[in-house]
Backbone bond lengths (Angstrom), bond angles and torsions (degrees), N, CA, C in turn:
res aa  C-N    CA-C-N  psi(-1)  N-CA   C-N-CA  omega(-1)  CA-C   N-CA-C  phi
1 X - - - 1.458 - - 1.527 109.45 -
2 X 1.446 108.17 138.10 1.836 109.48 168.82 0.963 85.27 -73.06
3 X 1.465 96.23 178.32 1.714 124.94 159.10 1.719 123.12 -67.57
4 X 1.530 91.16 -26.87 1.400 107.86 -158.90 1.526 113.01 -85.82
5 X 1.608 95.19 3.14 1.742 111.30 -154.06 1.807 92.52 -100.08
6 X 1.836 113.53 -48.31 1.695 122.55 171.17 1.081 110.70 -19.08
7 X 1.185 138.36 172.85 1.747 160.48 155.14 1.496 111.21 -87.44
8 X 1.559 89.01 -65.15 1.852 118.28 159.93 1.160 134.15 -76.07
9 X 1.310 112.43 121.42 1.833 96.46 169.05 1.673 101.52 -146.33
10 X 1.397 95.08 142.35 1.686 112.22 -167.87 1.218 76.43 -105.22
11 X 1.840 109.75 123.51 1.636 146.42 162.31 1.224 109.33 -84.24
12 X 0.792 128.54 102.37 1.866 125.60 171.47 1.299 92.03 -112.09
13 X 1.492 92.03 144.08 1.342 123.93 -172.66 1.500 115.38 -141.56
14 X 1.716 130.16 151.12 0.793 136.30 -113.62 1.847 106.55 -146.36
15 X 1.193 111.20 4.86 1.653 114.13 -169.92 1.318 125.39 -97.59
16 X 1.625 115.89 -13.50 1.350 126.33 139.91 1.551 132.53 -45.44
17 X 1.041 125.94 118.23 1.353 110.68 164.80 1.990 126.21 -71.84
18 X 1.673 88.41 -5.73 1.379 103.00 -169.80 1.875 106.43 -62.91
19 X 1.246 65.91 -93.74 1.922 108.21 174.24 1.393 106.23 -104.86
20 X 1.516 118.67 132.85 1.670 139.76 140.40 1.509 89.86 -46.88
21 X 1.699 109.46 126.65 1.017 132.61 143.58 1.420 145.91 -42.49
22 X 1.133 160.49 69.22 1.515 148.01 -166.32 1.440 111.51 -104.27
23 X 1.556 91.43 135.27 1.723 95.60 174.58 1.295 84.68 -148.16
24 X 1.583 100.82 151.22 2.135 114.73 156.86 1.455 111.18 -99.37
25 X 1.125 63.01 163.57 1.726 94.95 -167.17 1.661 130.35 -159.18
26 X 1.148 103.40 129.10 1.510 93.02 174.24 1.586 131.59 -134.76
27 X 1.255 102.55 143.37 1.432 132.07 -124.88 1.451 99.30 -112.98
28 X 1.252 112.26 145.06 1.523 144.42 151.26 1.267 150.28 -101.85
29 X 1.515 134.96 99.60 1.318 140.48 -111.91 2.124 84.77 -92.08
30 X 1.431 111.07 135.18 1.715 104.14 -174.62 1.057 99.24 -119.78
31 X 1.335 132.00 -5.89 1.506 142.73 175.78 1.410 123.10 167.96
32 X 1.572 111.55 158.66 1.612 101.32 -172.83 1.532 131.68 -14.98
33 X 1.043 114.43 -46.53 1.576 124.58 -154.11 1.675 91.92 -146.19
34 X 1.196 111.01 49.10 1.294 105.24 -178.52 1.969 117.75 -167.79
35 X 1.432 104.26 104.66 1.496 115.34 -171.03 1.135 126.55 -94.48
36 X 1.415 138.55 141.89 1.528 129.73 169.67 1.472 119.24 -134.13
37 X 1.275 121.40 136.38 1.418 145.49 159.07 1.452 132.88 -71.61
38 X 1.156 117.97 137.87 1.959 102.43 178.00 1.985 100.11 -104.69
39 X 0.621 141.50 114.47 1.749 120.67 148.69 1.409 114.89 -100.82
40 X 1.400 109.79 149.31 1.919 128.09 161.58 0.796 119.25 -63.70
41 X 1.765 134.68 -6.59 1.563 120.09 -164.70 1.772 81.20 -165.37
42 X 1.587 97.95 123.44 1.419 122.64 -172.61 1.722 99.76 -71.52
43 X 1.453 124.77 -19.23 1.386 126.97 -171.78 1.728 104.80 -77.76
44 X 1.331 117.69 -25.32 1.357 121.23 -158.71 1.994 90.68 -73.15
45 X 1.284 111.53 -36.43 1.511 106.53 171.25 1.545 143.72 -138.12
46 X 1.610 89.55 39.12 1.756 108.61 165.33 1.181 107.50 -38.31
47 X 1.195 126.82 -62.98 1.505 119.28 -128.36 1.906 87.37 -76.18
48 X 1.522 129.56 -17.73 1.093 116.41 -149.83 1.978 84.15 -75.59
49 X 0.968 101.07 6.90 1.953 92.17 -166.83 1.731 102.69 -100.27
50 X 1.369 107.85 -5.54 1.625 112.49 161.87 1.492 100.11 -97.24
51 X 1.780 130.92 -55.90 1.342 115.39 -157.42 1.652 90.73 -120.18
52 X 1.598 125.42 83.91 1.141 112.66 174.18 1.570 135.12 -77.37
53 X 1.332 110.46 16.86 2.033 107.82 167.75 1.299 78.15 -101.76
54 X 1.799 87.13 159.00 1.574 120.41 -139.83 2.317 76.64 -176.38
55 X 1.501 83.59 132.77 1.461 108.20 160.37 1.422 109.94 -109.67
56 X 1.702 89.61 145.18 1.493 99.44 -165.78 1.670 105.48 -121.05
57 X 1.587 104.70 124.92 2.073 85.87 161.40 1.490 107.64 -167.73
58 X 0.948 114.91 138.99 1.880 130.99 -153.72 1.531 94.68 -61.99
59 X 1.009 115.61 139.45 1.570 127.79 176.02 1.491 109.01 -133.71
60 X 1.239 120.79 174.26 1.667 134.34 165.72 1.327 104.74 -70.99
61 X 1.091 118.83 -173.41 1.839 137.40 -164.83 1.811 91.74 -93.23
62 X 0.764 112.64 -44.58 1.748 109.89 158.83 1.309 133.20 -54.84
63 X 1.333 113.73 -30.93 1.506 102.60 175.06 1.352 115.70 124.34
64 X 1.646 105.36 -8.75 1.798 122.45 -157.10 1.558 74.89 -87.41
65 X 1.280 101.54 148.76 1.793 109.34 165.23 1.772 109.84 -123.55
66 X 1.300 85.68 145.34 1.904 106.47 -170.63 1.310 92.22 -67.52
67 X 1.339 109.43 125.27 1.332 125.64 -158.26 1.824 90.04 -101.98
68 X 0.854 102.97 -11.90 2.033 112.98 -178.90 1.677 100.52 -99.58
69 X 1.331 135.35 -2.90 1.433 133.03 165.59 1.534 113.50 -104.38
70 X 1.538 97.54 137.52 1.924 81.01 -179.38 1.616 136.21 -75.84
71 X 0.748 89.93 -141.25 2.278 89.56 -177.28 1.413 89.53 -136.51
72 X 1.541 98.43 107.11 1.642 102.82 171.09 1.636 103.13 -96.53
73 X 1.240 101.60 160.06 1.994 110.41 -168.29 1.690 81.55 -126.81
74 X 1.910 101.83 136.09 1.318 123.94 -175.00 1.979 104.54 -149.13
75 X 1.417 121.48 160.18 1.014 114.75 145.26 1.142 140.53 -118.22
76 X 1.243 136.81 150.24 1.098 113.69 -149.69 2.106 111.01 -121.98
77 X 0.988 106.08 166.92 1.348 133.99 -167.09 1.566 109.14 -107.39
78 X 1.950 131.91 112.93 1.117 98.19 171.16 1.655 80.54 -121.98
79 X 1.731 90.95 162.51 1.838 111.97 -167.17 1.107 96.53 -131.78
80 X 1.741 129.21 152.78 0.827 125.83 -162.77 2.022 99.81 -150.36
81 X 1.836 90.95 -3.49 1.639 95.63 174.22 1.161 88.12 179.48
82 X 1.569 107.42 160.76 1.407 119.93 -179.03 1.287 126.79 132.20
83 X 1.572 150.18 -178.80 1.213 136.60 149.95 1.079 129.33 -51.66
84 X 1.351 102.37 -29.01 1.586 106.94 -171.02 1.488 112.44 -89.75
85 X 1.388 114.79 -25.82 1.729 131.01 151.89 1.710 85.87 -44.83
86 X 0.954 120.22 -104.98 1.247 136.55 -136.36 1.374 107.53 -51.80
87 X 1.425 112.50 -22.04 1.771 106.53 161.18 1.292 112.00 -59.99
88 X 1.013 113.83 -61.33 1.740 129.31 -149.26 1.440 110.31 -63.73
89 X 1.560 107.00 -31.91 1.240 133.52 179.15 1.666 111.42 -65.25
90 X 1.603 117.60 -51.66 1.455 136.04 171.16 1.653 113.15 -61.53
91 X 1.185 102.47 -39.47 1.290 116.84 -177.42 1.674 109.25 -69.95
92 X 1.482 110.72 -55.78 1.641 95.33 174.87 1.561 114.39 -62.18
93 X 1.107 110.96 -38.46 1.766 121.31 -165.98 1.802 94.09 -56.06
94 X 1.360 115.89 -28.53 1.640 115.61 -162.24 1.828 84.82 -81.87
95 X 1.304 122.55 -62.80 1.154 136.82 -142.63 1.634 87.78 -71.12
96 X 0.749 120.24 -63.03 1.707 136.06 -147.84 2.178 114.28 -110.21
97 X 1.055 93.19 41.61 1.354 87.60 -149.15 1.833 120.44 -77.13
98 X 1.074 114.93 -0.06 1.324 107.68 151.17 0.947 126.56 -123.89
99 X 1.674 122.24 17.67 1.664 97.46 147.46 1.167 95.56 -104.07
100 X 1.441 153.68 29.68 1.654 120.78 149.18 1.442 87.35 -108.77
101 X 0.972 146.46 28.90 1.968 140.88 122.08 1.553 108.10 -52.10
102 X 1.573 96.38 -54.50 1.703 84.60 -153.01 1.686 83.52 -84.43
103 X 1.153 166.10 11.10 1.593 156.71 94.54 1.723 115.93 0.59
104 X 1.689 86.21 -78.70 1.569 93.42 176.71 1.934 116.93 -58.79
105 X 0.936 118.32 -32.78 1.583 121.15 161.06 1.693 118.23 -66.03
106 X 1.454 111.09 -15.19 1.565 107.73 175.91 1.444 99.78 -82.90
107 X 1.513 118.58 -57.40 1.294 128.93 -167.91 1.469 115.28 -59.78
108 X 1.497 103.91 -16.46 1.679 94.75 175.19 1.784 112.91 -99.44
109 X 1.562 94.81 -23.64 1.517 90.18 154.73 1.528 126.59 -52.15
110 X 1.372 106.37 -57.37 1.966 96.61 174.67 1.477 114.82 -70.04
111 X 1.365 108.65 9.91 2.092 94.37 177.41 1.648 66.58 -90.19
112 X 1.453 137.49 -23.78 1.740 95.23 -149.51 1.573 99.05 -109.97
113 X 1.407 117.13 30.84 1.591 120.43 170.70 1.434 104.32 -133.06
114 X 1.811 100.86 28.03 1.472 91.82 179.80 1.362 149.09 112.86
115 X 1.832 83.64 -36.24 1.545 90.20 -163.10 1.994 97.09 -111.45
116 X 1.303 125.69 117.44 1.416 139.90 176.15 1.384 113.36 -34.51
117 X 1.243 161.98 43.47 1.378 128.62 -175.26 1.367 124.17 -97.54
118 X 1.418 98.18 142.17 1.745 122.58 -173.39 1.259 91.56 -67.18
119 X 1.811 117.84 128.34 1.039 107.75 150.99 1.401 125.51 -91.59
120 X 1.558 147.11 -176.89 1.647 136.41 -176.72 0.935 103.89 -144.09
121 X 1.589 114.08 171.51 1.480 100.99 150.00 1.701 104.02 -132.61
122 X 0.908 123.95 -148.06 1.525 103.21 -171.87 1.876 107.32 -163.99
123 X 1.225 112.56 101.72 1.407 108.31 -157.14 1.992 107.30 -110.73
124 X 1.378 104.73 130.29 1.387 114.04 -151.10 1.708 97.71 -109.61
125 X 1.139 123.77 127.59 1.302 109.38 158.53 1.326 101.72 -140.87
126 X 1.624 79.99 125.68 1.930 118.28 -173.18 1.315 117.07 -64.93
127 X 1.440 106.91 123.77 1.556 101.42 -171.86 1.477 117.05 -105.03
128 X 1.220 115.43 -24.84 1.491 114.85 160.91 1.704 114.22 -147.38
């Protein structure tokens, strides 16, 4: 299996000195060796714009990862406008389209209680 082939993929990330980071996510293949993410809130993946490699490996809708797929290593890219926003962005909405609705319906809830959030998208190209 690619990476690019999952539903799920647990992002670990790397800018803590504490704890490696993990979050899911699911992803849309933008070229050979090359993955993208949408998020509603630009905070969920700052830090990848100081420490951008990020381990990659397909998991369930829970978060459990297929312990029989490997851990691909990528770095990653976060965007916040652009063409390449605006693909990645079209591309989940095609692929995935009601849960980045019910996303895009969270994020417009906090513009309307106030609170600003950047949405991103987050573009990975896998290096091994």
């Amino acid at each position: 299996m690619r990476v690019a082939d999952a539903e799920y993929v647990l992002v670990t990330s790397y800018a803590s000195r504490d704890e490696p980071d993990e979050q899911l996510h699911q992803i849309v293949q933008l070229a050979e060796n090359t993955i993208g993410f949408w998020v509603n809130d630009l905070s969920k993946v700052a830090d990848l714009e100081t420490a951008p490699v990020v381990s990659l490996r397909a998991s369930d809708k829970r978060g459990r990862p297929d312990l029989g797929e490997p851990v691909w290593e990528g770095r990653a890219q976060v965007l916040t406008d652009g063409e390449r926003f605006d693909e990645v962005r079209r591309l989940v909405e095609q692929k995935y389209s009601l849960g980045s609705g019910l996303d895009e319906l969270m994020s417009r809830a906090k513009g309307l209680l106030g609170r600003t959030p950047t949405e991103a998208v987050v573009v990975i190209t896998i290096l091994s």
